[in-house]
N, CA and C atoms as an extended XYZ file, in Angstrom:
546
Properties=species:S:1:pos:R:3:atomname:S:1:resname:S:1:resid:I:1 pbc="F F F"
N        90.673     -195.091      -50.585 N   UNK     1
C        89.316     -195.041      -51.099 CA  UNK     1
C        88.919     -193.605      -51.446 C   UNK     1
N        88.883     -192.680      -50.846 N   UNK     2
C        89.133     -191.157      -51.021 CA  UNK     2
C        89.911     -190.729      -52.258 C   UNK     2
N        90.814     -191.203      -52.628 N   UNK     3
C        91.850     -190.632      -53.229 CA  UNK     3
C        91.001     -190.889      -55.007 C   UNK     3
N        90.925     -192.256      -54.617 N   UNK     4
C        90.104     -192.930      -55.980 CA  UNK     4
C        88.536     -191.969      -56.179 C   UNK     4
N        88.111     -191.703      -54.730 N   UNK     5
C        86.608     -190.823      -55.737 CA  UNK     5
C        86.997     -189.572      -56.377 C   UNK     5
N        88.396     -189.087      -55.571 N   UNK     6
C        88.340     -187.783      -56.029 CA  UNK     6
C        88.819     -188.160      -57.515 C   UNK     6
N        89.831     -189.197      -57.533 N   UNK     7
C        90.241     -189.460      -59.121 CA  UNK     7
C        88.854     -189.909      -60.427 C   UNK     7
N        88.092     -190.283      -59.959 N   UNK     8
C        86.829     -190.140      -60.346 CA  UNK     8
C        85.933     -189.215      -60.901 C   UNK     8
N        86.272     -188.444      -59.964 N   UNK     9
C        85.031     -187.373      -59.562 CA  UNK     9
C        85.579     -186.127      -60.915 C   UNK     9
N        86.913     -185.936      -60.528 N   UNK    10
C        87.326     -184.963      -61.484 CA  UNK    10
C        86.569     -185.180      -62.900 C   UNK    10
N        87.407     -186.334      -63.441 N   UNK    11
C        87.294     -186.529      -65.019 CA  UNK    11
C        85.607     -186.842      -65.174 C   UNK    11
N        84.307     -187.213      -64.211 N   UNK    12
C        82.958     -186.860      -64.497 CA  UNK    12
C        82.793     -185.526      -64.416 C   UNK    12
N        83.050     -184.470      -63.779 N   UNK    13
C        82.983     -183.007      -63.670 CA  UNK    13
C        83.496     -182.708      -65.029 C   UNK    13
N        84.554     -182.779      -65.109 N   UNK    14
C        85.068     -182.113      -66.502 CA  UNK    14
C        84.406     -182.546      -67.738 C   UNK    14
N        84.327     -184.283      -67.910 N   UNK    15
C        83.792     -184.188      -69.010 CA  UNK    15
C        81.898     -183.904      -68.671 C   UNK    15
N        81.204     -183.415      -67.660 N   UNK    16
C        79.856     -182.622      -67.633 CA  UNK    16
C        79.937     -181.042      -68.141 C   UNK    16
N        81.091     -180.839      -67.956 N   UNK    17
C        81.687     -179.324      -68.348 CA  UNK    17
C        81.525     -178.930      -69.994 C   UNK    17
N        82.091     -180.373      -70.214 N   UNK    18
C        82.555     -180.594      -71.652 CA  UNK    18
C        81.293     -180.505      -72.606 C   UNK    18
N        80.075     -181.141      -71.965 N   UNK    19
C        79.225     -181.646      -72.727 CA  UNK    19
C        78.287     -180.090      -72.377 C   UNK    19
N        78.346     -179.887      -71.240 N   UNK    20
C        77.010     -178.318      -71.107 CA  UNK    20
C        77.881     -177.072      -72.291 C   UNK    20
N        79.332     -177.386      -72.427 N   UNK    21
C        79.570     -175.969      -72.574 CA  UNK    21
C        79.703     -176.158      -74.618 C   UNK    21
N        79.615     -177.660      -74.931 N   UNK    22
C        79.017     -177.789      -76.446 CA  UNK    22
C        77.570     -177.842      -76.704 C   UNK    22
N        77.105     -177.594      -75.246 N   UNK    23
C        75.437     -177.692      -75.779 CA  UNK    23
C        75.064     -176.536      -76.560 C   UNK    23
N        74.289     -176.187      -77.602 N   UNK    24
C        74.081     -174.484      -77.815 CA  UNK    24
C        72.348     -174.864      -77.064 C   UNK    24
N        72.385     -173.641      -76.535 N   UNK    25
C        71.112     -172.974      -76.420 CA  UNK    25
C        70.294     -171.798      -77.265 C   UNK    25
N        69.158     -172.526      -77.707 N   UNK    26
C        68.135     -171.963      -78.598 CA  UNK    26
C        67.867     -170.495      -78.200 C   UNK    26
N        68.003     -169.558      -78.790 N   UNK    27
C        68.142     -167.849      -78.576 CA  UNK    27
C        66.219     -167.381      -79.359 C   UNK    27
N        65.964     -167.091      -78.399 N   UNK    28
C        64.653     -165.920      -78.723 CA  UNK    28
C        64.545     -164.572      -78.432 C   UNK    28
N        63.297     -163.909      -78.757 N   UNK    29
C        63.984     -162.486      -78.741 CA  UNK    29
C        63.728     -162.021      -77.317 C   UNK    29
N        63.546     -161.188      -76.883 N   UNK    30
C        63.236     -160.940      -74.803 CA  UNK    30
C        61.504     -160.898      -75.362 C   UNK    30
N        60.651     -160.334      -76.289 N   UNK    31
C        59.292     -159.862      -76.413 CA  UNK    31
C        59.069     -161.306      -76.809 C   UNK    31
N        57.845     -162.268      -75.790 N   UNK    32
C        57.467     -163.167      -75.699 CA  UNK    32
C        56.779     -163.522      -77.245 C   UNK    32
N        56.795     -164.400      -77.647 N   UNK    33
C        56.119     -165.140      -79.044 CA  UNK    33
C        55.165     -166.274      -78.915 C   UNK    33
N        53.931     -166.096      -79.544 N   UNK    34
C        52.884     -167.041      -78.992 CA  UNK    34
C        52.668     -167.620      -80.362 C   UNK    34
N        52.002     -168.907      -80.848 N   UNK    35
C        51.560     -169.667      -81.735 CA  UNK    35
C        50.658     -170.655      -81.275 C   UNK    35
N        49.447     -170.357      -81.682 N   UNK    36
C        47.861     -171.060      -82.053 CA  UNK    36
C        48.362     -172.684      -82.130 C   UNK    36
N        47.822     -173.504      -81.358 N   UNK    37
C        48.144     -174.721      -81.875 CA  UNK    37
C        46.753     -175.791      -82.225 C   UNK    37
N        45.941     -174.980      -81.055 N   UNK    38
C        44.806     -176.170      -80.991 CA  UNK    38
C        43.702     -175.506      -80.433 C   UNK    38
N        42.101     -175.969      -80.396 N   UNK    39
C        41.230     -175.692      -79.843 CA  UNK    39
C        40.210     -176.470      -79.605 C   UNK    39
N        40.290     -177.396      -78.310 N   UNK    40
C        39.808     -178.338      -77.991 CA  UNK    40
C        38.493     -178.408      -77.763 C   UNK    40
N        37.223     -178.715      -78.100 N   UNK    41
C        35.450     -178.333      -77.312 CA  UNK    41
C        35.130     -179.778      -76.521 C   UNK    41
N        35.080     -179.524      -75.658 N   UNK    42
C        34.388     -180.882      -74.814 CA  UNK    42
C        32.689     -180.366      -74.489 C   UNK    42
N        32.529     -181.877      -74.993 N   UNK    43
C        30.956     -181.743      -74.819 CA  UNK    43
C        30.477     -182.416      -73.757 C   UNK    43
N        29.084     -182.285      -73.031 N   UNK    44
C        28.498     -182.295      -72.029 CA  UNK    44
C        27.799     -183.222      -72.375 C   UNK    44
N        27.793     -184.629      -72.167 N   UNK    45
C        26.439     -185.750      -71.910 CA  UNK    45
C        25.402     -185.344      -71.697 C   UNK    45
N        25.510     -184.980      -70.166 N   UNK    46
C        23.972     -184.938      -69.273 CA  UNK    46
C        23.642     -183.623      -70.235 C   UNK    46
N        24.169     -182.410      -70.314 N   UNK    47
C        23.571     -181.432      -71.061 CA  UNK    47
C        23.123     -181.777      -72.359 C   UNK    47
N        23.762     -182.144      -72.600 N   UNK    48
C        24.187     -181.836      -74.540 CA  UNK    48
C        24.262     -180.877      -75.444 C   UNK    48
N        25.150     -180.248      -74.461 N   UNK    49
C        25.735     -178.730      -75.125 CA  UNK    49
C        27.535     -179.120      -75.358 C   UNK    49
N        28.210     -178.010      -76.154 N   UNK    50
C        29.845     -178.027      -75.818 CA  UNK    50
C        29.664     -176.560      -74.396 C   UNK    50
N        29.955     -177.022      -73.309 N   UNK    51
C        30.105     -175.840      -72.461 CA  UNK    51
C        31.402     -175.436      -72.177 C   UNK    51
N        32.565     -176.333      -72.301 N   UNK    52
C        34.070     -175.932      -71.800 CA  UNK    52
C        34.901     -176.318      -73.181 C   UNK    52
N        35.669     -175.730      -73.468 N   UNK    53
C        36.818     -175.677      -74.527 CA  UNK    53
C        38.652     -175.339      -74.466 C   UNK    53
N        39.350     -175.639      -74.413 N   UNK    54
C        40.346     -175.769      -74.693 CA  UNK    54
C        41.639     -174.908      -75.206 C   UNK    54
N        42.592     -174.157      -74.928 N   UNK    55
C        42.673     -173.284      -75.765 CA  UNK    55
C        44.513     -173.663      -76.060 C   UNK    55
N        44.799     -174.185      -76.778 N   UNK    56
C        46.615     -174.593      -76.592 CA  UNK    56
C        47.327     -173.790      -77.539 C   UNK    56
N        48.341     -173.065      -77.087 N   UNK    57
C        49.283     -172.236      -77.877 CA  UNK    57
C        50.312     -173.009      -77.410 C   UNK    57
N        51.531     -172.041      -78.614 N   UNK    58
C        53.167     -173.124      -77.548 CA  UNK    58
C        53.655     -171.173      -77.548 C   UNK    58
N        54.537     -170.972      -76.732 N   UNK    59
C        55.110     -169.638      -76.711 CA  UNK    59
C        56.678     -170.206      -76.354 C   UNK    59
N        57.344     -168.696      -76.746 N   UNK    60
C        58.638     -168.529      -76.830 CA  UNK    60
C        59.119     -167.581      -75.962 C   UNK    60
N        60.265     -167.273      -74.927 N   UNK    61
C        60.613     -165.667      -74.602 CA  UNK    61
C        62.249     -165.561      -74.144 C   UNK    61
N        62.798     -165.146      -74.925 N   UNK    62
C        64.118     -164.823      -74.552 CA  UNK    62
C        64.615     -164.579      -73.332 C   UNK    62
N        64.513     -164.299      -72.188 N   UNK    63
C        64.811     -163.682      -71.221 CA  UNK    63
C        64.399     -164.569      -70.196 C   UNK    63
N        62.798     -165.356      -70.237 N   UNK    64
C        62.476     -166.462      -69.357 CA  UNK    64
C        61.500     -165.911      -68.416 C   UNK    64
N        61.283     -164.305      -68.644 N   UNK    65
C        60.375     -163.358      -67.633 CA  UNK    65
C        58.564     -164.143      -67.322 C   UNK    65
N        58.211     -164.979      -67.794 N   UNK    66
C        57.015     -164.874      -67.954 CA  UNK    66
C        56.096     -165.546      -66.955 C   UNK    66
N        55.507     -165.176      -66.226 N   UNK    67
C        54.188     -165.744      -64.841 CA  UNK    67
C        54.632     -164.671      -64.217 C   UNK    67
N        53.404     -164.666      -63.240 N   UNK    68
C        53.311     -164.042      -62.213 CA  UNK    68
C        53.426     -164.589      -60.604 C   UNK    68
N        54.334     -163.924      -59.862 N   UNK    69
C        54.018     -165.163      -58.360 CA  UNK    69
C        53.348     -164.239      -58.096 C   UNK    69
N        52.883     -165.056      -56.362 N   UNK    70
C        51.748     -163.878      -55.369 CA  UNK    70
C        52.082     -163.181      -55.079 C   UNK    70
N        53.498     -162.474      -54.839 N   UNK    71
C        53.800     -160.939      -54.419 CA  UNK    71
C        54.048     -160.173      -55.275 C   UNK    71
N        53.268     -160.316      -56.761 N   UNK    72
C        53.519     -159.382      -57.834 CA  UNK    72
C        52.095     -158.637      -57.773 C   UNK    72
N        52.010     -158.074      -56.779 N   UNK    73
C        50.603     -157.728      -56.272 CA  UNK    73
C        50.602     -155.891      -56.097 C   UNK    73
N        51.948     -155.364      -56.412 N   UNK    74
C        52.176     -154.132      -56.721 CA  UNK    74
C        51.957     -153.461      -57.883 C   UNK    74
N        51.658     -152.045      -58.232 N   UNK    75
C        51.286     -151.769      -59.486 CA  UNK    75
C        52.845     -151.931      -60.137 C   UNK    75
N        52.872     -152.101      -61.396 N   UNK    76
C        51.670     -152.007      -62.085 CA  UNK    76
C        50.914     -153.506      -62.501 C   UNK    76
N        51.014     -154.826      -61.279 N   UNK    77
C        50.696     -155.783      -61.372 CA  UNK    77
C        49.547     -155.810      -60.263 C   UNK    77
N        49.397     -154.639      -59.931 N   UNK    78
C        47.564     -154.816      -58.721 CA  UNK    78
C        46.492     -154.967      -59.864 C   UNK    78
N        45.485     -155.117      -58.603 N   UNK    79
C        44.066     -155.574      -58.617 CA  UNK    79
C        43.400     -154.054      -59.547 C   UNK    79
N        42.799     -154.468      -60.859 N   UNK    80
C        42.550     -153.263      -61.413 CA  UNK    80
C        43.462     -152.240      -62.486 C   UNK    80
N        44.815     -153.179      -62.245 N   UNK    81
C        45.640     -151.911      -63.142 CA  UNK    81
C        45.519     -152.796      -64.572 C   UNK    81
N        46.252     -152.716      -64.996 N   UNK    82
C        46.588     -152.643      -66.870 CA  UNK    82
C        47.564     -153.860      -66.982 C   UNK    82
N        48.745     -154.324      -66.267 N   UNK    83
C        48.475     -155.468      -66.191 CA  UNK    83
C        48.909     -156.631      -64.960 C   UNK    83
N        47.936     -156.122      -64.372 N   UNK    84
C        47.190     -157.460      -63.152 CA  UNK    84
C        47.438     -158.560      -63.523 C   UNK    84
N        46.300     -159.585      -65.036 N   UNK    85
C        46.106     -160.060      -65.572 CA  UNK    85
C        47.296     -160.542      -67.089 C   UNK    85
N        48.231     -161.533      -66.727 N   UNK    86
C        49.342     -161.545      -67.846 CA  UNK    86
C        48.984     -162.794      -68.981 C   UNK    86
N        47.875     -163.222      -69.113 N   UNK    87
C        46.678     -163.817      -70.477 CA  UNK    87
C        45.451     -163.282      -70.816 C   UNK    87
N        45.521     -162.377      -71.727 N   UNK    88
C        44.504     -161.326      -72.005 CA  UNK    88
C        43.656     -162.285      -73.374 C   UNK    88
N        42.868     -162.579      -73.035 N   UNK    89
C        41.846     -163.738      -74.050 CA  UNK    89
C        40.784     -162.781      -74.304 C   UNK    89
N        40.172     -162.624      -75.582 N   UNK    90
C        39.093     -161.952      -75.826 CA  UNK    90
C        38.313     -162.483      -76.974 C   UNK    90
N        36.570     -162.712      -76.457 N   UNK    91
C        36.022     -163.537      -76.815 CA  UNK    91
C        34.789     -162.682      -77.876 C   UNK    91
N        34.456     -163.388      -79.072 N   UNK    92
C        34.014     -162.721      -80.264 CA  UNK    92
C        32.931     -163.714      -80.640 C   UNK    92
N        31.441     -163.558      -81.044 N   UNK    93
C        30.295     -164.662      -82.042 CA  UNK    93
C        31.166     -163.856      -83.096 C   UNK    93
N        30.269     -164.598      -83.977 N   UNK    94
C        29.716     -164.415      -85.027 CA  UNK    94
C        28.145     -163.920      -85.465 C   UNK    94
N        27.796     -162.720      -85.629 N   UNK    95
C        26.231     -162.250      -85.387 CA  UNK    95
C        26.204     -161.899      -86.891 C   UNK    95
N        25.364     -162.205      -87.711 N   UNK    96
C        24.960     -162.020      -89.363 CA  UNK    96
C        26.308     -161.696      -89.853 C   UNK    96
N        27.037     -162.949      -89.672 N   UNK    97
C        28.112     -163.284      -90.574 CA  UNK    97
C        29.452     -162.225      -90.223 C   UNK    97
N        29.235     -161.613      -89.148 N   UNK    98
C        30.932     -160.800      -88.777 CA  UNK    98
C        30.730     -161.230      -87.172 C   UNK    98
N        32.657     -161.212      -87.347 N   UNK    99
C        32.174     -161.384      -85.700 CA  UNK    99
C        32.639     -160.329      -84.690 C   UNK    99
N        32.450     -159.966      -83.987 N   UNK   100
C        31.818     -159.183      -82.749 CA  UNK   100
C        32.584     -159.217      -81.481 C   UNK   100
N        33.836     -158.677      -81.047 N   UNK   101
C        33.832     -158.946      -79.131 CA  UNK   101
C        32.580     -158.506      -78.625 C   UNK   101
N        32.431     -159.945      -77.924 N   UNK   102
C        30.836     -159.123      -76.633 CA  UNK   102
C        31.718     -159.587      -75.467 C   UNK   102
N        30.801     -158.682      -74.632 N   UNK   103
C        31.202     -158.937      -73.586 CA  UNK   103
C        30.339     -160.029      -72.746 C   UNK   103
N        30.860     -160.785      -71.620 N   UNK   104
C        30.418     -162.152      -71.343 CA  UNK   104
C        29.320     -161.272      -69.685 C   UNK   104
N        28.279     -161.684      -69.713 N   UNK   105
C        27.257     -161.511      -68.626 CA  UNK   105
C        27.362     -162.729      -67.989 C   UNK   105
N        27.122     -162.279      -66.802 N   UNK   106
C        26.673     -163.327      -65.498 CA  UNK   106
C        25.871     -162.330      -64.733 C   UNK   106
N        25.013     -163.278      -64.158 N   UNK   107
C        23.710     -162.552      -62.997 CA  UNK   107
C        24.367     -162.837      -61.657 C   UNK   107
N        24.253     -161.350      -61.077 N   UNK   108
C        24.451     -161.594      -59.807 CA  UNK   108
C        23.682     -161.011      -58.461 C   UNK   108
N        22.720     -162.086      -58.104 N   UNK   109
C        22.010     -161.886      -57.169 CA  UNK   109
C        22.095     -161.288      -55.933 C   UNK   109
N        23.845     -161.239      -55.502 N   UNK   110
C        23.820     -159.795      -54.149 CA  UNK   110
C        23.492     -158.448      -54.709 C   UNK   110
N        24.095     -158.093      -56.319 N   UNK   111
C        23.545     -156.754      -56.432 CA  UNK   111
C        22.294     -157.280      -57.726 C   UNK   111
N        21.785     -157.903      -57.917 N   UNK   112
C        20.393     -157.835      -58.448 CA  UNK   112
C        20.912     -157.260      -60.066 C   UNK   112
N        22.145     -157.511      -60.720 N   UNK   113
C        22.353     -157.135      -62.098 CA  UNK   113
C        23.394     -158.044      -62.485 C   UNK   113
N        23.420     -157.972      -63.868 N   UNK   114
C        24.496     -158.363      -64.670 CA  UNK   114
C        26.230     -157.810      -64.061 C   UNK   114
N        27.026     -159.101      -63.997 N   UNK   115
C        28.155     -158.701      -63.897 CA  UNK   115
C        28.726     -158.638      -65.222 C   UNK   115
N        29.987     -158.166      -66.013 N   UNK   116
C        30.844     -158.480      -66.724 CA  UNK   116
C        32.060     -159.748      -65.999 C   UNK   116
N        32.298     -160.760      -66.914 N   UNK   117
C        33.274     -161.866      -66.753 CA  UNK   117
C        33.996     -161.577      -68.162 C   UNK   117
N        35.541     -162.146      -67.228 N   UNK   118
C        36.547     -162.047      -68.256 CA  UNK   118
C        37.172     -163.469      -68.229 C   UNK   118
N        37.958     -163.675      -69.762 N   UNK   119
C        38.578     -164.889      -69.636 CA  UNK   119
C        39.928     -164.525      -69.049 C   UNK   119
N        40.296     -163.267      -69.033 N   UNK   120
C        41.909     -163.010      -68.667 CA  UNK   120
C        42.100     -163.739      -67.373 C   UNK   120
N        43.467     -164.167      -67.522 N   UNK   121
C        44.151     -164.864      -66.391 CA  UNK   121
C        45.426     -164.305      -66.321 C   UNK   121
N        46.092     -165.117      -64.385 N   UNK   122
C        47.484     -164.779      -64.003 CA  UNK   122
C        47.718     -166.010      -64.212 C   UNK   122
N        48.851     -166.471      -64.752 N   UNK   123
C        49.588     -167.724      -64.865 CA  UNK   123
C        50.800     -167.414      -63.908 C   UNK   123
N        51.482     -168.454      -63.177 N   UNK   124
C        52.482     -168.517      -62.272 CA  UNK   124
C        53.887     -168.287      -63.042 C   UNK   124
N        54.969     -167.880      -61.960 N   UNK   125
C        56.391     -167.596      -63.186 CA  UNK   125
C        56.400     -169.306      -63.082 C   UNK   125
N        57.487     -169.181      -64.406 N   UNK   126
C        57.483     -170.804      -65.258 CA  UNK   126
C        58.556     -170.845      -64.989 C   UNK   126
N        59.906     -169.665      -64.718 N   UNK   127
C        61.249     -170.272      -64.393 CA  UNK   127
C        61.476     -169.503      -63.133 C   UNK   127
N        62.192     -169.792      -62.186 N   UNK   128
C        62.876     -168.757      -61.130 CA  UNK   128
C        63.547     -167.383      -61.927 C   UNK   128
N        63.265     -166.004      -61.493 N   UNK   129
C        63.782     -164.853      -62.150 CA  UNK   129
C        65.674     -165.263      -62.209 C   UNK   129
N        66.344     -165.937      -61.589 N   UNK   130
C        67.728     -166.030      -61.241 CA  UNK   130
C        68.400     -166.458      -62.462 C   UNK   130
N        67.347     -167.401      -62.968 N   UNK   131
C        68.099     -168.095      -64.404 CA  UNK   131
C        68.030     -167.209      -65.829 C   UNK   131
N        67.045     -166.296      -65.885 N   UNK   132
C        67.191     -165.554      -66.939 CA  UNK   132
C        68.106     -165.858      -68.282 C   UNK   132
N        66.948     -166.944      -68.587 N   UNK   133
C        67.181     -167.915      -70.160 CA  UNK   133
C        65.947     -167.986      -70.557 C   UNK   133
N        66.370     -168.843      -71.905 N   UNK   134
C        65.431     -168.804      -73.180 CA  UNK   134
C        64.547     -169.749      -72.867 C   UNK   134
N        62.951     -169.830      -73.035 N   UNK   135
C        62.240     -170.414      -72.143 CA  UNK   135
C        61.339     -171.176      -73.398 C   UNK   135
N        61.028     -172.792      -73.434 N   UNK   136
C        59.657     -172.329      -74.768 CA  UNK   136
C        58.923     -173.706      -73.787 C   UNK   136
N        57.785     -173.515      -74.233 N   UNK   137
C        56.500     -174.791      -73.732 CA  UNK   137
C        55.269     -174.472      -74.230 C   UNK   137
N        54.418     -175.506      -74.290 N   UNK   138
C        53.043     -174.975      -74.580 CA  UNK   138
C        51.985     -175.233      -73.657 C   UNK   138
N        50.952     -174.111      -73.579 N   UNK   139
C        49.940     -173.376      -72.446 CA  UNK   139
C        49.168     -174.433      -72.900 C   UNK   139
N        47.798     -174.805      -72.208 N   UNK   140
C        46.391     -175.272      -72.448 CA  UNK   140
C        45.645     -174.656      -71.286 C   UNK   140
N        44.914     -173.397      -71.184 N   UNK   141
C        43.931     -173.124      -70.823 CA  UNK   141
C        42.460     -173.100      -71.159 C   UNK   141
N        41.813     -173.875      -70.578 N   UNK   142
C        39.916     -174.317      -70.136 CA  UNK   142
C        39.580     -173.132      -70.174 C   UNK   142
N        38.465     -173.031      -71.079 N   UNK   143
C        37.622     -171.997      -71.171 CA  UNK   143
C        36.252     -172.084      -70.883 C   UNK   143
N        35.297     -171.696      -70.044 N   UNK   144
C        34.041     -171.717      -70.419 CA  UNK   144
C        33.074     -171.277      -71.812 C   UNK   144
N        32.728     -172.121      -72.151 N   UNK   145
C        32.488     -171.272      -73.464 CA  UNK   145
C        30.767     -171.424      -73.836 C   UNK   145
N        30.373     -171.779      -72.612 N   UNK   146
C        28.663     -171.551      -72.922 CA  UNK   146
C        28.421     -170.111      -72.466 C   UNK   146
N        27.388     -169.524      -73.264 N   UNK   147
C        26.856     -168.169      -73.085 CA  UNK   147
C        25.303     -168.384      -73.162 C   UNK   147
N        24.759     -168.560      -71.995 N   UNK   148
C        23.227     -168.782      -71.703 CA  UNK   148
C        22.549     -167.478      -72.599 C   UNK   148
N        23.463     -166.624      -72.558 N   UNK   149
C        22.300     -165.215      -73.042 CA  UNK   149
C        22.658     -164.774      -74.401 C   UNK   149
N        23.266     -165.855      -74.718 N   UNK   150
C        23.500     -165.704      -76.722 CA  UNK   150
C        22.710     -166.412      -77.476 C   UNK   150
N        22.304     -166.018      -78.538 N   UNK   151
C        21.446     -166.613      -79.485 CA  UNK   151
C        22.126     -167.534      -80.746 C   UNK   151
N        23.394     -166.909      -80.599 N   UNK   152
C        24.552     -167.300      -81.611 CA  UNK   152
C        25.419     -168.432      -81.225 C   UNK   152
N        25.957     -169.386      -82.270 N   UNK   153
C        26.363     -170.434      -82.228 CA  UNK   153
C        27.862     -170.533      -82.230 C   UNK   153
N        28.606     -169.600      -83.430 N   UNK   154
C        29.888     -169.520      -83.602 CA  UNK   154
C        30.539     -168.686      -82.919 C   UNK   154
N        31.683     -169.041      -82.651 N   UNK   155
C        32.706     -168.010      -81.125 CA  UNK   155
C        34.051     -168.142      -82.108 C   UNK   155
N        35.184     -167.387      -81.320 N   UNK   156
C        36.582     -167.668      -81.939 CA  UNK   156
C        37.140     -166.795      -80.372 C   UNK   156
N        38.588     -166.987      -80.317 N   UNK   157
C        38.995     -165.982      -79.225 CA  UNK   157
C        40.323     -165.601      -79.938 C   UNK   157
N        40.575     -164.519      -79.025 N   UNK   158
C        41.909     -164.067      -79.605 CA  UNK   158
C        42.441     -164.188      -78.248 C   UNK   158
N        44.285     -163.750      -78.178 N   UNK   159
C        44.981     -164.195      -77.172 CA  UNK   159
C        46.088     -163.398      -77.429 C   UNK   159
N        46.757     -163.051      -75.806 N   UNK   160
C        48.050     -162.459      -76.088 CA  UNK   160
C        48.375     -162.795      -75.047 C   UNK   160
N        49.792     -162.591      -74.600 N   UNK   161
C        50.793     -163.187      -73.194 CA  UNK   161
C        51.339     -161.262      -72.958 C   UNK   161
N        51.627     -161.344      -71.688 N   UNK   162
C        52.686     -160.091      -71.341 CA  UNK   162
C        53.723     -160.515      -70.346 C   UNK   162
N        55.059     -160.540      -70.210 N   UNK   163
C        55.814     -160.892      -70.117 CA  UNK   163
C        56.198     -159.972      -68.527 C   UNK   163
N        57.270     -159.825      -67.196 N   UNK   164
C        57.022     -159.241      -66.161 CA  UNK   164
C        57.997     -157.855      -66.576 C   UNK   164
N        58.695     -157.481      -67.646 N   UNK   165
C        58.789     -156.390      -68.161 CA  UNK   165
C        58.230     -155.920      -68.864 C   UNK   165
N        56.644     -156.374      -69.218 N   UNK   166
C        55.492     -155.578      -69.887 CA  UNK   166
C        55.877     -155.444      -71.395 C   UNK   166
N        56.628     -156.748      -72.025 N   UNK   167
C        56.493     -156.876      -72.807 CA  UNK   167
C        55.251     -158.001      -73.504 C   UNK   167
N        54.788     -156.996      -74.710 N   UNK   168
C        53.269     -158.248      -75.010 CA  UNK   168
C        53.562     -158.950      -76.378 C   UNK   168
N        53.382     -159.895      -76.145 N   UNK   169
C        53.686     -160.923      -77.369 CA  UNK   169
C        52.546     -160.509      -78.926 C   UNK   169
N        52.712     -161.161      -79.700 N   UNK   170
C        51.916     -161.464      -80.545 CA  UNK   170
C        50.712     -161.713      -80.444 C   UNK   170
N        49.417     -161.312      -81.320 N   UNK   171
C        48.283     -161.978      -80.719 CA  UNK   171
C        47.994     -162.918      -81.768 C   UNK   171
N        47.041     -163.934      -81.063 N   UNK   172
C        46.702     -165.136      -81.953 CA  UNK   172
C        45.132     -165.217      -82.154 C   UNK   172
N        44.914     -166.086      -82.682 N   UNK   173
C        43.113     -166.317      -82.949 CA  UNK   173
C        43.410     -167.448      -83.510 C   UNK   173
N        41.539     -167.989      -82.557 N   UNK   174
C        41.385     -169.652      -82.869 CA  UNK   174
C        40.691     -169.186      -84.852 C   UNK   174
N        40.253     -170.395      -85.012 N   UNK   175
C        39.325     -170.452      -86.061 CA  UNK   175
C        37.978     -170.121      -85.205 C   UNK   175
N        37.172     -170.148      -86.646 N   UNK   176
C        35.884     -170.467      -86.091 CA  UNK   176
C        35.489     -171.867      -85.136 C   UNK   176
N        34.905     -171.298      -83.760 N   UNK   177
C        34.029     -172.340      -83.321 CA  UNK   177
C        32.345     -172.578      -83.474 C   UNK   177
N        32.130     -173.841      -83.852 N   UNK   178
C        30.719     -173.919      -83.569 CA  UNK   178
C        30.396     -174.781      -82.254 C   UNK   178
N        29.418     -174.025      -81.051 N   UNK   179
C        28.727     -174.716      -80.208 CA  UNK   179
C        27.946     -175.309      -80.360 C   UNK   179
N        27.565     -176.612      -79.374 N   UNK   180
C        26.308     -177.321      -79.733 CA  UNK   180
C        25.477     -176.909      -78.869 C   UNK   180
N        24.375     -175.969      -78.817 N   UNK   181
C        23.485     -175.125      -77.766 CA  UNK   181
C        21.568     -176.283      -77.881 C   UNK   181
N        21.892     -177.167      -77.312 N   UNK   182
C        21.057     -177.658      -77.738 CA  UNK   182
C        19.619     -177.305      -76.865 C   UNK   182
């Protein structure tokens, strides 16, 4: 009975050999590549505003470097440095027909002023560092996208990825959005 799995076992190994080592794998460059796909607005019933939106790219990166885990907490990935934050989103109206990065306010009642809020985020690594291959999928990050202290209706964002050798991809931009600020 032994003798037969191993007679088995071989010719499935080999021909798995056979088939991984005719597979080709899709080659990108190591500097991550991002592409705009979609921009979703969900609207609010009880409000009847759009307050949260959608943001879907698909990206590419040769090398497979891209998220951050929790012990990437050293510079130049600390609290405060340049890049902490590896989805750098930056948010723009439209004010008499050009549009504008503003920056996003929130009130905050322990210190009695306006904070600045950012959309930048840490996304988690997407492959183990060990495999160092060609990586592609597509992101959908939720955005808040009501601004109580805007008068303006149309938004757009722009977007970039940085990769854990501080390489930064391409940047992208939605179209125009219109909110419903009712």
């Amino acid at each position: 009975m032994l003798r037969l799995a191993k007679i088995l076992f071989i010719p499935l190994v080999l021909s798995g050999l056979i088939f991984l080592s005719c597979r080709k794998f899709e080659e990108y460059p190591v500097e991550p590549a991002i592409e705009f796909k979609d921009f979703l607005l969900e609207y609010n019933l009880e409000t009847g505003k759009t307050e949260r939106g959608v943001l879907i790219f698909s990206y590419t990166d040769g090398d497979g470097d891209l998220g951050l885990g929790p012990e990437d907490t050293r510079p130049p990935f600390n609290l405060g440095g340049d890049y902490y934050y590896n989805l750098i989103i930056k948010y723009f109206e439209r004010q008499n027909g050009v549009f504008i990065e503003v920056p996003l306010l929130a009130w905050n009642p322990d210190s009695a002023r306006y904070d600045t809020l950012t959309f930048n985020t840490r996304f988690p690594k997407l492959i183990p560092e060990v495999l160092d291959k060609p990586i592609k999928g597509v992101f959908n990050d939720t955005l808040f996208i009501l601004n109580p202290l805007s008068q303006y209706d149309t938004i757009k964002f722009s977007a970039y990825i940085i990769d854990r050798a501080l390489h930064e991809s391409n940047t992208i931009e939605t179209p125009p959005i219109v909110r419903i600020n009712k």
